[in-house]
C-alpha positions as CSV (number, residue, x, y, z in Angstrom):
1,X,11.2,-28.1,4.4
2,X,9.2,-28.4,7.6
3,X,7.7,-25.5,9.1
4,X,9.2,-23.8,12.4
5,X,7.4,-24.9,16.1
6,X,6.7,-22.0,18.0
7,X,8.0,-22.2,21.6
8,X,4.5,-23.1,23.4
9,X,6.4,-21.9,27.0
10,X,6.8,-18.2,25.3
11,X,3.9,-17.9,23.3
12,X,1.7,-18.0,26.9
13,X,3.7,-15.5,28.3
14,X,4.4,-13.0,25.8
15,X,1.6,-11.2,23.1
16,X,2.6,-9.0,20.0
17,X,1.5,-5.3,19.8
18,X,0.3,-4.0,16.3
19,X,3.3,-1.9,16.5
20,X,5.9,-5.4,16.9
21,X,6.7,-5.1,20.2
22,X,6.5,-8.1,23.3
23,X,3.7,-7.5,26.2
24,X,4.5,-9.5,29.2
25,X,3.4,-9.8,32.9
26,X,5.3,-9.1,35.6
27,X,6.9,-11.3,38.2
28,X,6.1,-12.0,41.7
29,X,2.5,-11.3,41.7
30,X,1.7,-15.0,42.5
31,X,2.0,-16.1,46.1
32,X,3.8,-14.9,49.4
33,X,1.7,-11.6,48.9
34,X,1.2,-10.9,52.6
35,X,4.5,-9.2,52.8
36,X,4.4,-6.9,49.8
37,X,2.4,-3.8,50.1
38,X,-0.6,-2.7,48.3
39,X,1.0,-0.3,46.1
40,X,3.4,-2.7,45.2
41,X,1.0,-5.3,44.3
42,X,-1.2,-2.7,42.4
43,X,1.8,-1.9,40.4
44,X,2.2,-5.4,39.5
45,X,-1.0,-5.8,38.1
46,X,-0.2,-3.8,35.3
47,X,1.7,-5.3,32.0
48,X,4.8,-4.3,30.5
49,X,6.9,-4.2,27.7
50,X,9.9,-7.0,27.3
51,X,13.2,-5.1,26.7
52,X,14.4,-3.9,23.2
53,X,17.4,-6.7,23.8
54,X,15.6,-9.5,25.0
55,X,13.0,-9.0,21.9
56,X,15.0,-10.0,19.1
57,X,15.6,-13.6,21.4
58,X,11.7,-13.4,21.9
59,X,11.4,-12.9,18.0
60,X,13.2,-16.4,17.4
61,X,10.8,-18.2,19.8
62,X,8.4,-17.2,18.4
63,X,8.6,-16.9,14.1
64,X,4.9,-16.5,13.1
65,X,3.4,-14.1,15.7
């Protein structure tokens, strides 16, 4: 039986905690700044956690993280 690919386009965006769960970037941090304030920008700095329901599609995308 041939082993599983994992899906290169989520394993650059999403890392695995020791605990199990999906660390992730957030979105619109990459051009057209000028407009967004500084404290909005600061808070997009910062990493977060992928949603309890989109994990489990995460999961399949990735089998051997």
């Amino acid at each position: 039986m041939p082993k599983m690919k994992s899906h290169k386009g989520a394993a650059k965006r999403y890392r695995k905690t020791a605990s199990g769960k999906f660390k992730r970037a957030h979105a619109y941090h990459s051009h057209i700044l000028t407009k967004k304030s500084s404290k909005r920008k600061r808070n997009l700095r910062k990493g977060t956690y992928v949603n309890t329901v989109e994990a489990s599609k995460i999961r399949k995308l990735l089998p051997y993280l």
